[in-house]
C-alpha positions as protocol buffer text, in pm:
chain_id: "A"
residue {
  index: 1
  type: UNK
  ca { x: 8809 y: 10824 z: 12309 }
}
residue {
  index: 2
  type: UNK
  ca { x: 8868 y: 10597 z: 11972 }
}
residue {
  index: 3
  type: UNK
  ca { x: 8719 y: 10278 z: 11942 }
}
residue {
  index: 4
  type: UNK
  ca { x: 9002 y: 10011 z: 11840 }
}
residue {
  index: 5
  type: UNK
  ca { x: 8981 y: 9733 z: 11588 }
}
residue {
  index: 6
  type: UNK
  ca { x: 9021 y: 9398 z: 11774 }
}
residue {
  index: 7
  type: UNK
  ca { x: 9431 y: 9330 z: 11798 }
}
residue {
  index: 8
  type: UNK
  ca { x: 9508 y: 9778 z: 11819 }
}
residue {
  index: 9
  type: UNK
  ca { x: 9646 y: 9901 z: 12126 }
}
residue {
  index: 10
  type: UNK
  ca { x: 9470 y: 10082 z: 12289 }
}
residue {
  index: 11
  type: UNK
  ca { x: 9583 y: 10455 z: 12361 }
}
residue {
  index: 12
  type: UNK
  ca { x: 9638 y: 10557 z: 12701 }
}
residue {
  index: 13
  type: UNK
  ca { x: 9534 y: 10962 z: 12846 }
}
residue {
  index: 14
  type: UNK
  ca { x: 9906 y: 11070 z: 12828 }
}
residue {
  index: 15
  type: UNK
  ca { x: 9946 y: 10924 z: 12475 }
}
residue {
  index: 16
  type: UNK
  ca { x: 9601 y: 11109 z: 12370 }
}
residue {
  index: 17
  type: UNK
  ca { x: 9747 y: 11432 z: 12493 }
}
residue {
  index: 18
  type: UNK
  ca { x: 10013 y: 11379 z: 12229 }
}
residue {
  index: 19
  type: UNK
  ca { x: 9778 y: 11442 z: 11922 }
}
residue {
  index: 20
  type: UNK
  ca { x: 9868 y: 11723 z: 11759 }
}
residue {
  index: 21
  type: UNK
  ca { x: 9550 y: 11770 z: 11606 }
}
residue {
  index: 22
  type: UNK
  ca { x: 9273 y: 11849 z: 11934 }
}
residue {
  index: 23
  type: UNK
  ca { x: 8976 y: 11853 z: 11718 }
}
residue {
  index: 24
  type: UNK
  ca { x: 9006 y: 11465 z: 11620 }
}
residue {
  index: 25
  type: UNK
  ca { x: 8735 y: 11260 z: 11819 }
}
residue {
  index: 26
  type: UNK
  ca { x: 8709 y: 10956 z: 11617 }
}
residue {
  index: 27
  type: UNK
  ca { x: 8860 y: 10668 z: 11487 }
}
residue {
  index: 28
  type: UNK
  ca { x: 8796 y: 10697 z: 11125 }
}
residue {
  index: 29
  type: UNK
  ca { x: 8957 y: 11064 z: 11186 }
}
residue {
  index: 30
  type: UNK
  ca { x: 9245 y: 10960 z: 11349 }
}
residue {
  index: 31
  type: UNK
  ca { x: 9318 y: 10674 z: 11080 }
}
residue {
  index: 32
  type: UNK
  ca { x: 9230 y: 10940 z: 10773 }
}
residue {
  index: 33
  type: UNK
  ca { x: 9533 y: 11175 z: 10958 }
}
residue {
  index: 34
  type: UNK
  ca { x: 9759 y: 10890 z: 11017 }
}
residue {
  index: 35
  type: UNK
  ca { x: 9727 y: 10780 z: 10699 }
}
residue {
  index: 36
  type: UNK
  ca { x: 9795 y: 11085 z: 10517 }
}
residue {
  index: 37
  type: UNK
  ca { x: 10119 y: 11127 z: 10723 }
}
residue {
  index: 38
  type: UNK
  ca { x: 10238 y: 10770 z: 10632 }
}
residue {
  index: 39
  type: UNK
  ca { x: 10171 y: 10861 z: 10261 }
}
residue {
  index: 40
  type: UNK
  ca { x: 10455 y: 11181 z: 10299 }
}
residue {
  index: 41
  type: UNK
  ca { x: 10642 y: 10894 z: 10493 }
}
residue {
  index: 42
  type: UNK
  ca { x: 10615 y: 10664 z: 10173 }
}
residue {
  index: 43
  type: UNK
  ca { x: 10804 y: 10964 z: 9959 }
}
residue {
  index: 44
  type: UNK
  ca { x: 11060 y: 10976 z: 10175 }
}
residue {
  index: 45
  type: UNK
  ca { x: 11126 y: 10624 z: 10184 }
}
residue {
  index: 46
  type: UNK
  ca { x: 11141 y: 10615 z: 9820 }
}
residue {
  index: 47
  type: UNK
  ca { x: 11362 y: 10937 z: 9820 }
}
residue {
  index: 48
  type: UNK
  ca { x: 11629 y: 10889 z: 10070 }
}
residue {
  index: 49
  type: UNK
  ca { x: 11972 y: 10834 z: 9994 }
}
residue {
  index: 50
  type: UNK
  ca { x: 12141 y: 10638 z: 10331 }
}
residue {
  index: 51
  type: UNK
  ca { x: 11932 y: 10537 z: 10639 }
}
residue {
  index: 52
  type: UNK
  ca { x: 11985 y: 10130 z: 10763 }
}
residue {
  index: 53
  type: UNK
  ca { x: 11643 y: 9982 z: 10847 }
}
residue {
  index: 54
  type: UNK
  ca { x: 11866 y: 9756 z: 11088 }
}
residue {
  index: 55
  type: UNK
  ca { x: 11998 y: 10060 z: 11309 }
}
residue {
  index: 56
  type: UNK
  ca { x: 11814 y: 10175 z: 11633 }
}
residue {
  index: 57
  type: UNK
  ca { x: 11818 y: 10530 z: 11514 }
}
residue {
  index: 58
  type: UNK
  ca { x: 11661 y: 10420 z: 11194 }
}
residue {
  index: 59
  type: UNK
  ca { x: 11331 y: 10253 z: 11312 }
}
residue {
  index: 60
  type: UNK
  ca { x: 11283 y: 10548 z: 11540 }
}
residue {
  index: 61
  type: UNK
  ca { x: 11340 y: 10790 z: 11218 }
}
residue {
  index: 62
  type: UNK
  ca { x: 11122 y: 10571 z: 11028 }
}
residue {
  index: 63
  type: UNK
  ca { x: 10801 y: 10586 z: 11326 }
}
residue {
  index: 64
  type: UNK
  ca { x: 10893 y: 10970 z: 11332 }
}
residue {
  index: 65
  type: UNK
  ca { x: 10833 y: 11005 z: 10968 }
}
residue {
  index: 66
  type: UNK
  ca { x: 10512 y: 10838 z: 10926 }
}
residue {
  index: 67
  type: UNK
  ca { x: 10298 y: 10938 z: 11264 }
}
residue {
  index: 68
  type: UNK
  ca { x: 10537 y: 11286 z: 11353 }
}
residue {
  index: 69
  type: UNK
  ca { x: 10254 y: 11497 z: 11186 }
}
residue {
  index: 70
  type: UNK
  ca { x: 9995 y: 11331 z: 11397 }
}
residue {
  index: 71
  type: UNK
  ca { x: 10155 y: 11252 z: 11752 }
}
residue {
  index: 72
  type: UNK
  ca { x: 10409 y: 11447 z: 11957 }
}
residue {
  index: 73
  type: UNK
  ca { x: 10582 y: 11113 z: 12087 }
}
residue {
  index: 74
  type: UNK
  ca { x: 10622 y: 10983 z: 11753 }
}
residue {
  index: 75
  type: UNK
  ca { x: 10972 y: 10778 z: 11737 }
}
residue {
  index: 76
  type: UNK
  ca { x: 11005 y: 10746 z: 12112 }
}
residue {
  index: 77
  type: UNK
  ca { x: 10990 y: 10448 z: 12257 }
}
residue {
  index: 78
  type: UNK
  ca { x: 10670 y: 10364 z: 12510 }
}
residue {
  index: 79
  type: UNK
  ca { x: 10733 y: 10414 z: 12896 }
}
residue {
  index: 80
  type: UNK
  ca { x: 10383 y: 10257 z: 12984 }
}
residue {
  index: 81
  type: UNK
  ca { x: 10329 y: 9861 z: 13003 }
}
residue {
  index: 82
  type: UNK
  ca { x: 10016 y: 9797 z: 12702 }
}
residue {
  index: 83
  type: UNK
  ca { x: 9834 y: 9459 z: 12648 }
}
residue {
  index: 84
  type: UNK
  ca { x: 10093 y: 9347 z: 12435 }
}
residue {
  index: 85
  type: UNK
  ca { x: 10454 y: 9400 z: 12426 }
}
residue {
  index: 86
  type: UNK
  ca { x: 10746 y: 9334 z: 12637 }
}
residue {
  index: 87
  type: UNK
  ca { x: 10813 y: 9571 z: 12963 }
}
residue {
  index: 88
  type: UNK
  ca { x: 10951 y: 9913 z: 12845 }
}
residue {
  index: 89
  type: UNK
  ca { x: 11236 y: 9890 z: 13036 }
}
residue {
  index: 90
  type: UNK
  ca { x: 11349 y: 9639 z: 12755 }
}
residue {
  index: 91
  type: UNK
  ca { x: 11239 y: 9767 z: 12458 }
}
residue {
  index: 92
  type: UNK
  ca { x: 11628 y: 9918 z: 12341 }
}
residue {
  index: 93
  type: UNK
  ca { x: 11766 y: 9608 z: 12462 }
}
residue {
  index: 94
  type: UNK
  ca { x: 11578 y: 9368 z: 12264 }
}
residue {
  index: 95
  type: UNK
  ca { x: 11524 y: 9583 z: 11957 }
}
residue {
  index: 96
  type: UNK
  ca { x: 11902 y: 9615 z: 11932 }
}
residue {
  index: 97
  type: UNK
  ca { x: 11898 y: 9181 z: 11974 }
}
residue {
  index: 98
  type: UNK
  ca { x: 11613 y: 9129 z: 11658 }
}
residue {
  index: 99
  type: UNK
  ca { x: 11836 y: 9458 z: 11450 }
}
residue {
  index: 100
  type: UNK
  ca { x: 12190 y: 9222 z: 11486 }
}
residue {
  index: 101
  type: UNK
  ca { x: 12001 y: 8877 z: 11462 }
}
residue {
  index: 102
  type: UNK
  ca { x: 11843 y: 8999 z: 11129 }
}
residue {
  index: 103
  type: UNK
  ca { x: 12138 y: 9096 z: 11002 }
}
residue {
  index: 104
  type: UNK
  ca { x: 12304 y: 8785 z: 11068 }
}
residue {
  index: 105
  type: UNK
  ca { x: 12007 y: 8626 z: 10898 }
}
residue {
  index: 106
  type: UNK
  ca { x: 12088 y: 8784 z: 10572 }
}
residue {
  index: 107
  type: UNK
  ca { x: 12448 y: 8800 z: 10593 }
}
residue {
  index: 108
  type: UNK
  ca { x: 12447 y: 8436 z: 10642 }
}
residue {
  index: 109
  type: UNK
  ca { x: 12190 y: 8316 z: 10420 }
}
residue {
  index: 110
  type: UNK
  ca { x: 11965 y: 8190 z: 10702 }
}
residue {
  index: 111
  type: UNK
  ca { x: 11605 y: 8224 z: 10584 }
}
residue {
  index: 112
  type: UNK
  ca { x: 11474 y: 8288 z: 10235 }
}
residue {
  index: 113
  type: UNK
  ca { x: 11370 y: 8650 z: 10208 }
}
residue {
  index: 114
  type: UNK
  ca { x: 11005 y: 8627 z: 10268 }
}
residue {
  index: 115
  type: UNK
  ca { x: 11065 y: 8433 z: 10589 }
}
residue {
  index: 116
  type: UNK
  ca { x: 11354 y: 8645 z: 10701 }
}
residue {
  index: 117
  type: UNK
  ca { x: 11071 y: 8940 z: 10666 }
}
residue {
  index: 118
  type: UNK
  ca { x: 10859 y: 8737 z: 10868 }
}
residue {
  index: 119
  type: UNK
  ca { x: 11059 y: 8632 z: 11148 }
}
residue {
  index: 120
  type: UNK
  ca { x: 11169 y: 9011 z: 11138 }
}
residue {
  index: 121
  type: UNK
  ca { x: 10783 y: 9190 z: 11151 }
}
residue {
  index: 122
  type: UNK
  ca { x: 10660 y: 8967 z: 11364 }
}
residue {
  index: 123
  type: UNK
  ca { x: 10914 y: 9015 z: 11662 }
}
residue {
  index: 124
  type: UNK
  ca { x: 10922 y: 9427 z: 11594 }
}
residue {
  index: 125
  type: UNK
  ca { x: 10536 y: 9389 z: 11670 }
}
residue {
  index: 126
  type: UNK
  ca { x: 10582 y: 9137 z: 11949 }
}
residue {
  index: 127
  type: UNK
  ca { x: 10850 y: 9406 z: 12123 }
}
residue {
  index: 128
  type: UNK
  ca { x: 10621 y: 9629 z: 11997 }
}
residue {
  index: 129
  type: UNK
  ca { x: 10869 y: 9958 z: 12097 }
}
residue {
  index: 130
  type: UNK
  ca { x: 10605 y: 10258 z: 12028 }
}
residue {
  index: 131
  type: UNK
  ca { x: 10282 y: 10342 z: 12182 }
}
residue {
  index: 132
  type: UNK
  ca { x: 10060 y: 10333 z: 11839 }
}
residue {
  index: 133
  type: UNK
  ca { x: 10145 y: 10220 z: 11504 }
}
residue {
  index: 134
  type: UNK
  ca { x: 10349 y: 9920 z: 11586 }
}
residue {
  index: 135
  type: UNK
  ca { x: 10205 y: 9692 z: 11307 }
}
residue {
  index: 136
  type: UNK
  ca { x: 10204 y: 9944 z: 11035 }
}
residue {
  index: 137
  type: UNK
  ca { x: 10536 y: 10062 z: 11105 }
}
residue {
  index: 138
  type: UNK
  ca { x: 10669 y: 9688 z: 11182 }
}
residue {
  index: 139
  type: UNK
  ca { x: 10506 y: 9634 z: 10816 }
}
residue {
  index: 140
  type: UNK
  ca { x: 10688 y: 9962 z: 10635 }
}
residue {
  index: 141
  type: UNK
  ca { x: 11027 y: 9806 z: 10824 }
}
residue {
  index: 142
  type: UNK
  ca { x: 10988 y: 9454 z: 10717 }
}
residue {
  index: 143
  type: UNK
  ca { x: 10951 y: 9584 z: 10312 }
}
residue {
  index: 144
  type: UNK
  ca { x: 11262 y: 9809 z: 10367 }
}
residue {
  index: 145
  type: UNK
  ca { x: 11460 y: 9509 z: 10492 }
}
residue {
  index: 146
  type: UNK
  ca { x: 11333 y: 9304 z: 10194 }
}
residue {
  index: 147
  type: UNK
  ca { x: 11456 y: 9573 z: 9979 }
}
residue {
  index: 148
  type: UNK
  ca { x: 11746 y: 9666 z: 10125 }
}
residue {
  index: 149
  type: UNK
  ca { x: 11920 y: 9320 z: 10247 }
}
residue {
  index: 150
  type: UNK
  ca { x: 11796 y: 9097 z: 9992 }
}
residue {
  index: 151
  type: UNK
  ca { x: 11660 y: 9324 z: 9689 }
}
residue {
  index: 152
  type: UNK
  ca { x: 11351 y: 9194 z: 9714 }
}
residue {
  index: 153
  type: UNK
  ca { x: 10975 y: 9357 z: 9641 }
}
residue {
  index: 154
  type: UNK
  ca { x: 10761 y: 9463 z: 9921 }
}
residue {
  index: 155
  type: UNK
  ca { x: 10499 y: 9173 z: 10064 }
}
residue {
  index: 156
  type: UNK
  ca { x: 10118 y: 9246 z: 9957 }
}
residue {
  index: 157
  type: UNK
  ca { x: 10031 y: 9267 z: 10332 }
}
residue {
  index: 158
  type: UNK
  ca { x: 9703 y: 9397 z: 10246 }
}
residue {
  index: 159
  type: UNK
  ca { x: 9582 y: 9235 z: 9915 }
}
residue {
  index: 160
  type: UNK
  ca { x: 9300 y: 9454 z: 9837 }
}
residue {
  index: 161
  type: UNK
  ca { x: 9200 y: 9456 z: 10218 }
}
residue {
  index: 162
  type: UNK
  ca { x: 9284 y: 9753 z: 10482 }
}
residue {
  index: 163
  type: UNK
  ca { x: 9430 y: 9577 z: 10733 }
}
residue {
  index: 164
  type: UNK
  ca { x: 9317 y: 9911 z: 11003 }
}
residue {
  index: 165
  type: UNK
  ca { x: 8944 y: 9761 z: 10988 }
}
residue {
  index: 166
  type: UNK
  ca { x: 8768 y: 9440 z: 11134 }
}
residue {
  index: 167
  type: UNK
  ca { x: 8785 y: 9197 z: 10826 }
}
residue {
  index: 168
  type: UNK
  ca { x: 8849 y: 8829 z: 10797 }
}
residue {
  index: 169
  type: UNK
  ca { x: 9186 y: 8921 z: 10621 }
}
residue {
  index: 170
  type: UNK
  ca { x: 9278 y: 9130 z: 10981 }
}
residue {
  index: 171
  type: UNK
  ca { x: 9175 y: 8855 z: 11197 }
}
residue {
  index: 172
  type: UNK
  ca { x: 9396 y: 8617 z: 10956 }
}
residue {
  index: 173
  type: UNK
  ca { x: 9672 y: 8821 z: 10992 }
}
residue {
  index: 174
  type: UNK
  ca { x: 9624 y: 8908 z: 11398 }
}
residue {
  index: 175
  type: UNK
  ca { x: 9587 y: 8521 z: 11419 }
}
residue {
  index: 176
  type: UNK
  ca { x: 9926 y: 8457 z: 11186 }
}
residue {
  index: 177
  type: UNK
  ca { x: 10098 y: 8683 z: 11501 }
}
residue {
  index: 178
  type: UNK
  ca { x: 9951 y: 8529 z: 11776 }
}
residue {
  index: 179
  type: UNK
  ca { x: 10055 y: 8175 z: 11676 }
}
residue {
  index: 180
  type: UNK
  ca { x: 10391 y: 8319 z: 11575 }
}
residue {
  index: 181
  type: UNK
  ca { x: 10382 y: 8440 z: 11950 }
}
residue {
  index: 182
  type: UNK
  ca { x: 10353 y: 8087 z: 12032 }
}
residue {
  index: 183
  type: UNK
  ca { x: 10659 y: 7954 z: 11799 }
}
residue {
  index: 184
  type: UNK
  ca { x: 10451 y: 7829 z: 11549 }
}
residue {
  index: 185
  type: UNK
  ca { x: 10550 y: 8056 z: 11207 }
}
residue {
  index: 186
  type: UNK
  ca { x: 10344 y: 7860 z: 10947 }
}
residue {
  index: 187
  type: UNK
  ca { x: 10077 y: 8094 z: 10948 }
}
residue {
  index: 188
  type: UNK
  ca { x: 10265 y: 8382 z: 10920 }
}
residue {
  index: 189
  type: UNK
  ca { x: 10490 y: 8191 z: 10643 }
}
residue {
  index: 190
  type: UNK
  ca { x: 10166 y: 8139 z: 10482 }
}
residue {
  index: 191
  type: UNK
  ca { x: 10024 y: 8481 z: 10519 }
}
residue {
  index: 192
  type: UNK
  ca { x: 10327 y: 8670 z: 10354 }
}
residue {
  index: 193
  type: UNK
  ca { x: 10336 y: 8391 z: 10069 }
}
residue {
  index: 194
  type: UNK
  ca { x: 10708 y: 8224 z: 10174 }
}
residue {
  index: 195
  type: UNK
  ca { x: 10496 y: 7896 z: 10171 }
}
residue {
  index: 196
  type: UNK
  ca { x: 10188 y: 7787 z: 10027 }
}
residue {
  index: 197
  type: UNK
  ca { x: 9911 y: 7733 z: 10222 }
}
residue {
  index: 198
  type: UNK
  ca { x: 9812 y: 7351 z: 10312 }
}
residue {
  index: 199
  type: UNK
  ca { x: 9538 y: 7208 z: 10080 }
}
């Protein structure tokens, strides 16, 4: 049904029969929706009063508010196995792991803040614990743990780029993942500006 940048997940039939909106064929349509809904998602970030980004309930409040307008499974966790992600059956489990090892990062001073971030987005994505959205939400999450844990601006994941189309700055940032995936987090380090890139 919707053509996927290289790196998206692809949707699945029973996830399609979870848009709300029938009439959407296309990509761009899905992503002009989607986007709208993370924009009221964006106020309520910037308007709410308690919430822990390093709580279960929390990411799943956070997915609901920025794709619940667009998707009836919006802040459940997948029950199909995708082309990237660990087996469903895990998901809780290790989500509850990365929530208490990030905390322990910042409570003990581990990383810097921009790596902390880093370490933190990039295994949200790698569990990657909903059926669409994984790397904008992972994104949203990694700025409210910034803010939150180490008062700390939001990273400049896009830098004049839209990181939803094929561009060289979405391949570098795919790429930063996929060698994280590996163990290797200079890339990623690089790509969120917690270390300069090499010369």
């Amino acid at each position: 049904m919707f053509k996927e940048p290289d790196g998206a997940t692809p949707l699945g039939p029973d996830e399609i029969r979870g848009l709300k909106f029938k009439h959407i064929t296309t990509r761009g349509e899905l992503d002009e929706l989607e986007q709208a809904n993370i924009q009221e998602a964006l106020l309520w970030i910037n308007g709410r009063k308690r919430g822990d980004i390093l709580q279960e309930e929390f990411v799943r409040t956070l997915h609901r508010r920025m794709f619940g307008g667009v998707w009836d499974w919006a802040g459940t966790f997948r029950q199909r196995e995708m082309n990237i992600g660990i087996e469903p059956v895990q998901i809780a489990q290790q989500l509850t792991i990365l929530l208490g090892n990030a905390r322990y990062w910042a409570d003990e001073h581990v990383f810097e803040p921009l790596e902390a971030a880093a370490r933190f987005h990039h295994r949200m994505v790698e569990i990657h614990p909903f059926s669409n959205g994984n790397g904008r939400h992972a994104r949203i999450a990694a700025d409210i743990f910034l803010k939150q844990y180490y008062d700390h601006g939001p990273i400049d994941w896009a830098r004049g780029q839209d990181l939803q189309l094929q561009n060289d700055h979405r391949d570098q940032y795919i790429a930063s993942l996929q060698a994280a995936d590996g163990g290797n987090f200079e890339p990623i380090l690089t790509f969120v500006g917690a270390i300069e890139a090499p010369q």
